[in-house]
VEXFIVEX-664915 format. One line per field, with one value per atom (N, C-alpha, C): residue in three letters; x, y, z; residue number from 1; atom name. Coordinates in steps of 0.02 Angstrom, whole numbers. Example, Ala and Ser with C-alpha at 12.3 -4.5 7.8 and 13.67 -1.06 7.14 Angstrom:
<atoms>
aa: Ala / Ala / Ala / Ser / Ser / Ser
X: 660 / 615 / 660 / 642 / 684 / 645
Y: -284 / -225 / -165 / -112 / -53 / 2
Z: 390 / 390 / 390 / 354 / 357 / 394
i: 1 / 1 / 1 / 2 / 2 / 2
at: N / CA / C / N / CA / C
</atoms>
This chain:
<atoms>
aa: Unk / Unk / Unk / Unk / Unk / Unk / Unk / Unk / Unk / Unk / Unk / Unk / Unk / Unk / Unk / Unk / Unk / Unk / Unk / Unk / Unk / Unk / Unk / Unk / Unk / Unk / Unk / Unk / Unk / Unk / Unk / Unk / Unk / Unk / Unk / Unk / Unk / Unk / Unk / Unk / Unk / Unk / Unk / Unk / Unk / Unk / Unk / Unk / Unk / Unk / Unk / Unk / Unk / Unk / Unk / Unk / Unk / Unk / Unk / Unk / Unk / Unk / Unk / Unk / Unk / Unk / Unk / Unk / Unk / Unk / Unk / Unk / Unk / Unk / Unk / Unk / Unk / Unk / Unk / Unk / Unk / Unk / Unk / Unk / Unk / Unk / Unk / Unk / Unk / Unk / Unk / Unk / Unk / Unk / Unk / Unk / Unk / Unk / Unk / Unk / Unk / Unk / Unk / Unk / Unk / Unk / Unk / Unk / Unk / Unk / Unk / Unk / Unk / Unk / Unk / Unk / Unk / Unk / Unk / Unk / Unk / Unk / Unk / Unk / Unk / Unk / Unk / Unk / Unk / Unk / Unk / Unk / Unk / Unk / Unk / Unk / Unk / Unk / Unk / Unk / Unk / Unk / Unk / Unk / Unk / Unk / Unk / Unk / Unk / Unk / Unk / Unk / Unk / Unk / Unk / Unk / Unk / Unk / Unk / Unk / Unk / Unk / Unk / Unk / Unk / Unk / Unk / Unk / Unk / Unk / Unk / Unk / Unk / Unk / Unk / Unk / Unk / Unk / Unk / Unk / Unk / Unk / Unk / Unk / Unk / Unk / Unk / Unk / Unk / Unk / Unk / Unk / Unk / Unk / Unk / Unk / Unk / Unk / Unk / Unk / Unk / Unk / Unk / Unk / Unk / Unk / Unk / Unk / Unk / Unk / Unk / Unk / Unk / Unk / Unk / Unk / Unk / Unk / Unk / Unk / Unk / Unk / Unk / Unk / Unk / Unk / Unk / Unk / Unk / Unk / Unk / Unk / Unk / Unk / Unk / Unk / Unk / Unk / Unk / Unk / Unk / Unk / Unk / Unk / Unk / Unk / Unk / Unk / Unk / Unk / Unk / Unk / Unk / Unk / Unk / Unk / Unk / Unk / Unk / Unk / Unk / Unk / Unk / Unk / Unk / Unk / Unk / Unk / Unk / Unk / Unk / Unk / Unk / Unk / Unk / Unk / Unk / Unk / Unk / Unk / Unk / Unk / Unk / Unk / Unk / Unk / Unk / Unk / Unk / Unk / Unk / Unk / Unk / Unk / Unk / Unk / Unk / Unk / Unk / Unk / Unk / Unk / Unk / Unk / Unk / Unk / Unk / Unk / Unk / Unk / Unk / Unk / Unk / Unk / Unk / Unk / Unk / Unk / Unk / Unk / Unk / Unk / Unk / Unk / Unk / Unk / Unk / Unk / Unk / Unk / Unk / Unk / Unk / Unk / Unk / Unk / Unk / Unk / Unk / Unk / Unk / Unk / Unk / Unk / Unk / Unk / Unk / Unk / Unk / Unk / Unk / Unk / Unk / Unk / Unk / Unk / Unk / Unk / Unk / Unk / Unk / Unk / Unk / Unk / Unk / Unk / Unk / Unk / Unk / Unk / Unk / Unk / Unk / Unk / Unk / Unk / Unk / Unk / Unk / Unk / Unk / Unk / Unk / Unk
X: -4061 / -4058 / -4008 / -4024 / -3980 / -3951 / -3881 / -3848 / -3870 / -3863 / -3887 / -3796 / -3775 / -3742 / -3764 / -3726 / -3757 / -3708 / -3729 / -3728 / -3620 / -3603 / -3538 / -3509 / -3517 / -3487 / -3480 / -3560 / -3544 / -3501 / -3519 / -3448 / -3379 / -3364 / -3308 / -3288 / -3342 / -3320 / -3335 / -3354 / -3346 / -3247 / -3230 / -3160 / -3110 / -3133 / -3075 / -3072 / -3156 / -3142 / -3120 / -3113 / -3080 / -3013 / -2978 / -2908 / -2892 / -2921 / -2907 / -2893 / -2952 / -2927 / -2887 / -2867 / -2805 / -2738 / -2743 / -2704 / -2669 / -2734 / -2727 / -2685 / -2707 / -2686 / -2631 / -2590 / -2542 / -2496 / -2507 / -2466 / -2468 / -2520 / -2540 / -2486 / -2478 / -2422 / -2358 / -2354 / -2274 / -2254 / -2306 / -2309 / -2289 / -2314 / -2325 / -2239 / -2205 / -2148 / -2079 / -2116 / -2068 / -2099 / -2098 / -2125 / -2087 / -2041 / -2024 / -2090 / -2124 / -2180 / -2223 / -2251 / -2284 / -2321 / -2396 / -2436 / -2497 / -2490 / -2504 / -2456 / -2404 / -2378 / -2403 / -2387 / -2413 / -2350 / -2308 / -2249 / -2249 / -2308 / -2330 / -2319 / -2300 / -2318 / -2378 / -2413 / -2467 / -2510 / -2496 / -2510 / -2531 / -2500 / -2513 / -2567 / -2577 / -2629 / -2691 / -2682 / -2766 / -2793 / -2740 / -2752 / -2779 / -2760 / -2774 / -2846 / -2856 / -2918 / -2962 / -2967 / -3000 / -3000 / -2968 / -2967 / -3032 / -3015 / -3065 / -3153 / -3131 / -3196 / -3248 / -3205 / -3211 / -3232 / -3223 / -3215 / -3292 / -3300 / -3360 / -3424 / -3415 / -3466 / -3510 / -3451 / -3455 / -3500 / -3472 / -3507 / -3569 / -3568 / -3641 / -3700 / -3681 / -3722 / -3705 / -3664 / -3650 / -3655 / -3677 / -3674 / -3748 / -3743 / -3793 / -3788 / -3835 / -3809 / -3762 / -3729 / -3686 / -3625 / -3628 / -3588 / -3562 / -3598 / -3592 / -3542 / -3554 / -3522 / -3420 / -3439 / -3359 / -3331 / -3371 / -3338 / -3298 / -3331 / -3315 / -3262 / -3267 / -3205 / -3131 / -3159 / -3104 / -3061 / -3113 / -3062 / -3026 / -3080 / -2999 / -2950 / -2961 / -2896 / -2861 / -2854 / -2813 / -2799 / -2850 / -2830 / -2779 / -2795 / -2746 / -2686 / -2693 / -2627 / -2564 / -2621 / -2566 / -2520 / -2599 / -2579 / -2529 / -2516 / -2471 / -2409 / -2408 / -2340 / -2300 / -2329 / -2346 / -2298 / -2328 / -2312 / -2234 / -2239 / -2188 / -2099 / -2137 / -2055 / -2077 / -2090 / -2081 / -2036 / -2055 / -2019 / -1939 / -1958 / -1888 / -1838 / -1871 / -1815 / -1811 / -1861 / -1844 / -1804 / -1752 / -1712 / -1708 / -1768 / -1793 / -1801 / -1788 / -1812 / -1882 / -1904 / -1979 / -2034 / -2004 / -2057 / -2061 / -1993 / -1999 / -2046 / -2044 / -2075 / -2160 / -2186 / -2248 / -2268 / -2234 / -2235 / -2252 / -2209 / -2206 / -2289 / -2298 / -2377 / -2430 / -2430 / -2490 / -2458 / -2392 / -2420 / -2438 / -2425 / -2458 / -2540 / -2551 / -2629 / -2655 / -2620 / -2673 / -2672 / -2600 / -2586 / -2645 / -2674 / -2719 / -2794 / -2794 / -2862 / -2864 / -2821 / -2824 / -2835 / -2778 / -2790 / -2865 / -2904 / -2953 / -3029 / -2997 / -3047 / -3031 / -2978 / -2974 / -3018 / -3029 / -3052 / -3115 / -3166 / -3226 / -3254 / -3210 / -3227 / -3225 / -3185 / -3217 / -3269 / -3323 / -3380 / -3437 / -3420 / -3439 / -3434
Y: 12140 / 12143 / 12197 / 12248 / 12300 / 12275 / 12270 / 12245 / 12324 / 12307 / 12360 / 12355 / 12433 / 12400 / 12435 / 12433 / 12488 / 12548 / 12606 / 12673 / 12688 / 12664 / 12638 / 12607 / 12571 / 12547 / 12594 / 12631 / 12655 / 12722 / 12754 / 12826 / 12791 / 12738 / 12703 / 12695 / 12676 / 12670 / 12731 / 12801 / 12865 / 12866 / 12856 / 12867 / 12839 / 12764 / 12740 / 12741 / 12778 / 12813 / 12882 / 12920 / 12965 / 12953 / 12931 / 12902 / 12895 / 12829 / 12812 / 12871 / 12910 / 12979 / 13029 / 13039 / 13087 / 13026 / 12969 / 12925 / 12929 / 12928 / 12946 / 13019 / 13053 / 13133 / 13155 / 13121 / 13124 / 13084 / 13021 / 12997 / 13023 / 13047 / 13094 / 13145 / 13191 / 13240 / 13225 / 13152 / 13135 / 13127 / 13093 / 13073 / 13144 / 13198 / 13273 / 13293 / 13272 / 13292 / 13230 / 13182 / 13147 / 13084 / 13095 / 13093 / 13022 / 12987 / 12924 / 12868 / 12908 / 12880 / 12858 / 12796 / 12756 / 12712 / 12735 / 12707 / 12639 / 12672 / 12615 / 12550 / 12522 / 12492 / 12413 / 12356 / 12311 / 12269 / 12242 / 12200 / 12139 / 12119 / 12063 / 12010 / 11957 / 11899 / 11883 / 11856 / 11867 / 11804 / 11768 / 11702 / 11737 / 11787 / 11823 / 11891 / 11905 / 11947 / 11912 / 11861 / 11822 / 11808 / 11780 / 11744 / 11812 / 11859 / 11958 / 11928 / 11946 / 11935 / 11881 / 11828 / 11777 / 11802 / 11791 / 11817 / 11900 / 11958 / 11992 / 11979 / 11943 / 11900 / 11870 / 11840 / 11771 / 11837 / 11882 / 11915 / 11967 / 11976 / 12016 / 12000 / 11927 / 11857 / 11844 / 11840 / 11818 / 11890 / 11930 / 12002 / 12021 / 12023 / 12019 / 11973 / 11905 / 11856 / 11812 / 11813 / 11763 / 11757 / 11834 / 11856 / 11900 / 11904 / 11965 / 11981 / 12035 / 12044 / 12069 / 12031 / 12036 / 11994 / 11954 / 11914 / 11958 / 11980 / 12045 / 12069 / 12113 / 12150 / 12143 / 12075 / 12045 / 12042 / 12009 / 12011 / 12062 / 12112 / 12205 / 12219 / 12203 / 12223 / 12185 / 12083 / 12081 / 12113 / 12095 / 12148 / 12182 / 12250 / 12295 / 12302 / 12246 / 12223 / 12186 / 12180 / 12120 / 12206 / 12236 / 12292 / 12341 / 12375 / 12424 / 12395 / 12313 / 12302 / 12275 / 12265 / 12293 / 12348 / 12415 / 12463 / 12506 / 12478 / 12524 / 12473 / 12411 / 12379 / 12396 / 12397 / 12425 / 12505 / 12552 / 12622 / 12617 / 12581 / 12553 / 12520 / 12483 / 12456 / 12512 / 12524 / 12599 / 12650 / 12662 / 12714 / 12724 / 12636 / 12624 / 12615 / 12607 / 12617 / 12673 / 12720 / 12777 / 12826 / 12852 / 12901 / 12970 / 12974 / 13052 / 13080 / 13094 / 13111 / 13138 / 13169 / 13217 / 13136 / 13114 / 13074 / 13003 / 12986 / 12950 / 12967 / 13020 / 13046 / 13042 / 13070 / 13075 / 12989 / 12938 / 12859 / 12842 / 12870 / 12844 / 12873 / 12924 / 12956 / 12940 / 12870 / 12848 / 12789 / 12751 / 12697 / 12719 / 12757 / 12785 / 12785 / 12811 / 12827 / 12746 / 12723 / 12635 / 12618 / 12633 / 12576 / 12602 / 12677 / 12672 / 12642 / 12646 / 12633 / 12539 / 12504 / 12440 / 12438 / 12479 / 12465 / 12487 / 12543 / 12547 / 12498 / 12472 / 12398 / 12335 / 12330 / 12268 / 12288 / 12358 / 12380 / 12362 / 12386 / 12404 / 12314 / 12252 / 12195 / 12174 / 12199 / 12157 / 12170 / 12197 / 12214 / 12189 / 12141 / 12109 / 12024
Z: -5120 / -5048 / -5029 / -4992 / -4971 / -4890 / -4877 / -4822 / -4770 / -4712 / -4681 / -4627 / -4615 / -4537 / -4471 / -4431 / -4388 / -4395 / -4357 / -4362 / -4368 / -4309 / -4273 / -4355 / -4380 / -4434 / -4493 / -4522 / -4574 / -4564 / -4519 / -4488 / -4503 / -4448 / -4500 / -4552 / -4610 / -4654 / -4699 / -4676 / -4714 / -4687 / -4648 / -4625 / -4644 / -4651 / -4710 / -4778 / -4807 / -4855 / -4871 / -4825 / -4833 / -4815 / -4773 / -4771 / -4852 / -4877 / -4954 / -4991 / -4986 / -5038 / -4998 / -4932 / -4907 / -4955 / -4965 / -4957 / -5019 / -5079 / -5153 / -5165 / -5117 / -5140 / -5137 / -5059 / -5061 / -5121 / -5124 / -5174 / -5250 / -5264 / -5328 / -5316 / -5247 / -5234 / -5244 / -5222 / -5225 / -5314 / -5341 / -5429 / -5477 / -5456 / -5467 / -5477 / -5428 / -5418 / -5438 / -5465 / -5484 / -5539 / -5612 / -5658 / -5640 / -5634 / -5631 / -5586 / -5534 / -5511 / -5548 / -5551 / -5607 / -5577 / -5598 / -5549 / -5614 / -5665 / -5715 / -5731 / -5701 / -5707 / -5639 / -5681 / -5617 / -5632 / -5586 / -5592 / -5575 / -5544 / -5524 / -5582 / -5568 / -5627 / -5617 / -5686 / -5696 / -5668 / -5633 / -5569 / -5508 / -5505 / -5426 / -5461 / -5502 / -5515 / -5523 / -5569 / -5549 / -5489 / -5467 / -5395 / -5342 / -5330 / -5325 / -5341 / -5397 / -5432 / -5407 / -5405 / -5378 / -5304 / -5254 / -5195 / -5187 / -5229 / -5222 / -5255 / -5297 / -5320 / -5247 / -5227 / -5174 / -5122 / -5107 / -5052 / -5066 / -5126 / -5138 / -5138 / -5154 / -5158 / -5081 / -5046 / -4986 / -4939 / -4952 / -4933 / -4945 / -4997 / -5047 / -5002 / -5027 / -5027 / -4961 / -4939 / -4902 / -4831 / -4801 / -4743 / -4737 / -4665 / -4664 / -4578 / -4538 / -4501 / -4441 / -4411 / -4363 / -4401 / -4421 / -4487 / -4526 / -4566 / -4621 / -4582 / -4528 / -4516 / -4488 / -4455 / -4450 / -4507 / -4580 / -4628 / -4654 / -4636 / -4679 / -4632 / -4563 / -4498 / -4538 / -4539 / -4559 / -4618 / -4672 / -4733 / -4740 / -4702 / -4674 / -4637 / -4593 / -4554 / -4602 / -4660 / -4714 / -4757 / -4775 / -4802 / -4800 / -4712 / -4675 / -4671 / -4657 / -4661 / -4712 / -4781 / -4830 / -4824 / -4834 / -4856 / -4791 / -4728 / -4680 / -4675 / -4715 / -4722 / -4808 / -4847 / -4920 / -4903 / -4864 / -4867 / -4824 / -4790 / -4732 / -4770 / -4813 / -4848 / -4899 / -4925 / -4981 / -4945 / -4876 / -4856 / -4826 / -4813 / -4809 / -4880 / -4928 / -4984 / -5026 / -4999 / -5036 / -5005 / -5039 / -5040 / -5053 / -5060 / -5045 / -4946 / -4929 / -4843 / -4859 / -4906 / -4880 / -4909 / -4978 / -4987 / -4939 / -4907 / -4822 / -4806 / -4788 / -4724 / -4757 / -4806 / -4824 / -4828 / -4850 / -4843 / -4766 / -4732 / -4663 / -4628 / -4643 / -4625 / -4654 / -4729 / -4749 / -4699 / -4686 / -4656 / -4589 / -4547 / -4491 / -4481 / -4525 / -4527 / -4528 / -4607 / -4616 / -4554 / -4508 / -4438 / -4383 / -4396 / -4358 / -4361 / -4434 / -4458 / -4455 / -4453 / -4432 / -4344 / -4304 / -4243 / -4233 / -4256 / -4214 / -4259 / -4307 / -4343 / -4284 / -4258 / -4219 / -4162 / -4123 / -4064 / -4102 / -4127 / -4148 / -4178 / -4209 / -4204 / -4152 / -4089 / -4024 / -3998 / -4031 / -4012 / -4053 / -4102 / -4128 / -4153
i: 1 / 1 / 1 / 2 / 2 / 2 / 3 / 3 / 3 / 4 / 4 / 4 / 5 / 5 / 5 / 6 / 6 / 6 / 7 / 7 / 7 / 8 / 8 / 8 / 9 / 9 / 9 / 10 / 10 / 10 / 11 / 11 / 11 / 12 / 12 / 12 / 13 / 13 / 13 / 14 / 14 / 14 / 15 / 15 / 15 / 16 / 16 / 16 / 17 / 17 / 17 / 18 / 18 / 18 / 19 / 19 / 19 / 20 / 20 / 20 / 21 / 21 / 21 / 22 / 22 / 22 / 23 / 23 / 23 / 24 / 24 / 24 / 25 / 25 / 25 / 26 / 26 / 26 / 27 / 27 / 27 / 28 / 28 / 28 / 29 / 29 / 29 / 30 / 30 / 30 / 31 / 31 / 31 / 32 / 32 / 32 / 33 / 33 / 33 / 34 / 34 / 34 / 35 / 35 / 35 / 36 / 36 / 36 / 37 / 37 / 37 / 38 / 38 / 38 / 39 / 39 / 39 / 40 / 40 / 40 / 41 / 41 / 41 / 42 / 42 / 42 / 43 / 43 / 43 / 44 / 44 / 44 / 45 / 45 / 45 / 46 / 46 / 46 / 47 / 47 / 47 / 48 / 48 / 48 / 49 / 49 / 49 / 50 / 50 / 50 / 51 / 51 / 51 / 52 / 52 / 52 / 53 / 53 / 53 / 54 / 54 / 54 / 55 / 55 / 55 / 56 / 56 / 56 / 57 / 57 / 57 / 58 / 58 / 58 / 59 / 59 / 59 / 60 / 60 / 60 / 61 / 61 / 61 / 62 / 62 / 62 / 63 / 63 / 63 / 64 / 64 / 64 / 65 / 65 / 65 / 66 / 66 / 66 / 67 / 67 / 67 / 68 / 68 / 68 / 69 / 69 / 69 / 70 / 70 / 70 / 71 / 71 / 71 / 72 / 72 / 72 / 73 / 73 / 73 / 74 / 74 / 74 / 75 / 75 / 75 / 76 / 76 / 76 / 77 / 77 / 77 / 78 / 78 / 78 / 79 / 79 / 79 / 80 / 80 / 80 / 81 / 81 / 81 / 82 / 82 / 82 / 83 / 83 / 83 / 84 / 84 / 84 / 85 / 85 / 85 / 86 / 86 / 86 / 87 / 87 / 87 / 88 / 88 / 88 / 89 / 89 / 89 / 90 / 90 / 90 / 91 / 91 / 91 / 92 / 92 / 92 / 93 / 93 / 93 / 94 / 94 / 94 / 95 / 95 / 95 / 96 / 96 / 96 / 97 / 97 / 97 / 98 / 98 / 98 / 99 / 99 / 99 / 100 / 100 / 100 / 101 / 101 / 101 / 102 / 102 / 102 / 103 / 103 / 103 / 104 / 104 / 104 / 105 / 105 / 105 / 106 / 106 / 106 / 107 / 107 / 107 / 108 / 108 / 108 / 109 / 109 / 109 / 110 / 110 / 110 / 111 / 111 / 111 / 112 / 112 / 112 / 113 / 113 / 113 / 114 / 114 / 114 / 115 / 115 / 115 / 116 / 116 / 116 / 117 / 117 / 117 / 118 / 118 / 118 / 119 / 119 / 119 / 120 / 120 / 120 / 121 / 121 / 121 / 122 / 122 / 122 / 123 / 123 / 123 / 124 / 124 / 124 / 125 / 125 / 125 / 126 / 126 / 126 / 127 / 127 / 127 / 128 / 128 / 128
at: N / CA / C / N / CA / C / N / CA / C / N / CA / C / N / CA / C / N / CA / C / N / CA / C / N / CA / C / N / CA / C / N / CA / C / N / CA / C / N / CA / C / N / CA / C / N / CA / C / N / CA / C / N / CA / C / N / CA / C / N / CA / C / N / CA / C / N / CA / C / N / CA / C / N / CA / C / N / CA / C / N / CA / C / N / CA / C / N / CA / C / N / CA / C / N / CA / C / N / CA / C / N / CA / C / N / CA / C / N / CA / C / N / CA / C / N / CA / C / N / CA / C / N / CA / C / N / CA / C / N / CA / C / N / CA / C / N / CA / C / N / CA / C / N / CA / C / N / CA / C / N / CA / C / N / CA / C / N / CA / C / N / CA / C / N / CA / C / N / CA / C / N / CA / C / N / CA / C / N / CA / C / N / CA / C / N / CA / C / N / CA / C / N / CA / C / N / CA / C / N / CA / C / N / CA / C / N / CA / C / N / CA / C / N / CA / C / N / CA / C / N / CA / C / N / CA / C / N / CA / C / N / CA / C / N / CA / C / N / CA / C / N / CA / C / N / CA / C / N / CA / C / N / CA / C / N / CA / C / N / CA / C / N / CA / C / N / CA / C / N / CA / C / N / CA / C / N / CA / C / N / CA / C / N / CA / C / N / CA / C / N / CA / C / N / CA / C / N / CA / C / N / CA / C / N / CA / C / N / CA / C / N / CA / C / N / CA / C / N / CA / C / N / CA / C / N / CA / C / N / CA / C / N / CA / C / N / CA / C / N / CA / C / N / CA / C / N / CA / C / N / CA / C / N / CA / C / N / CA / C / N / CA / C / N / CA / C / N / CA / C / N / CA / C / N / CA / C / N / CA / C / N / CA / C / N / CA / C / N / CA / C / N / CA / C / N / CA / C / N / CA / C / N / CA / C / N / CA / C / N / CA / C / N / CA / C / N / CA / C / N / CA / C / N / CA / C / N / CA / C / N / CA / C / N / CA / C / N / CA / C / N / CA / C / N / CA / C
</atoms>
């Protein structure tokens, strides 16, 4: 079964995939310049990585199979409203503890961006 959305959604979601990779590139830039950046590393105890795991399990299931629709489509809104707002609170305390000023500043402009790409997911679910 192929999920269908409408037109309004998938442009969206060419945009927060390109966000993702402006998002990647920069942090690839910051890694470039400071070999201590370590992106194969997970610090999590390993209770909160399954649970990660189960949760995106649970979340792909539900997408897939579980929706369709106008449904479908809140589902995909909410996500990335749980998404963006990792990733623009995530970039947000990073930037506050780093002590570099330029790599601040490049932190502070991925959480900028996620914070927009959530605000305009909450606009675009009230329309659904």
């Amino acid at each position: 079964m192929v999920k269908h959305a409408p037109p309004e959604i998938s442009s969206f979601a060419d945009e927060i995939s390109k966000t993702g990779k402006e998002t990647m590139s920069a942090l690839d830039r910051l890694r470039e310049h400071d070999s201590a950046i370590r992106f194969d590393q997970n610090p999590l105890p390993a209770i909160e990585r399954e649970t990660r795991d189960f949760i995106k399990d649970d979340k792909q299931h539900q997408l897939l199979f579980g929706t369709k629709d106008s449904e479908f489509v809140r589902c995909v809104l909410v996500s990335q409203i749980e998404a963006s707002t990792y990733a623009k609170n995530l970039a947000s305390v990073l930037a506050d503890q780093e002590t570099s000023p330029d790599r601040s500043r490049a932190l502070r402009q991925i959480s900028a961006r996620w914070d927009g790409i959530r605000n305009k997911t909450y606009r675009i679910l009230r329309n659904y």
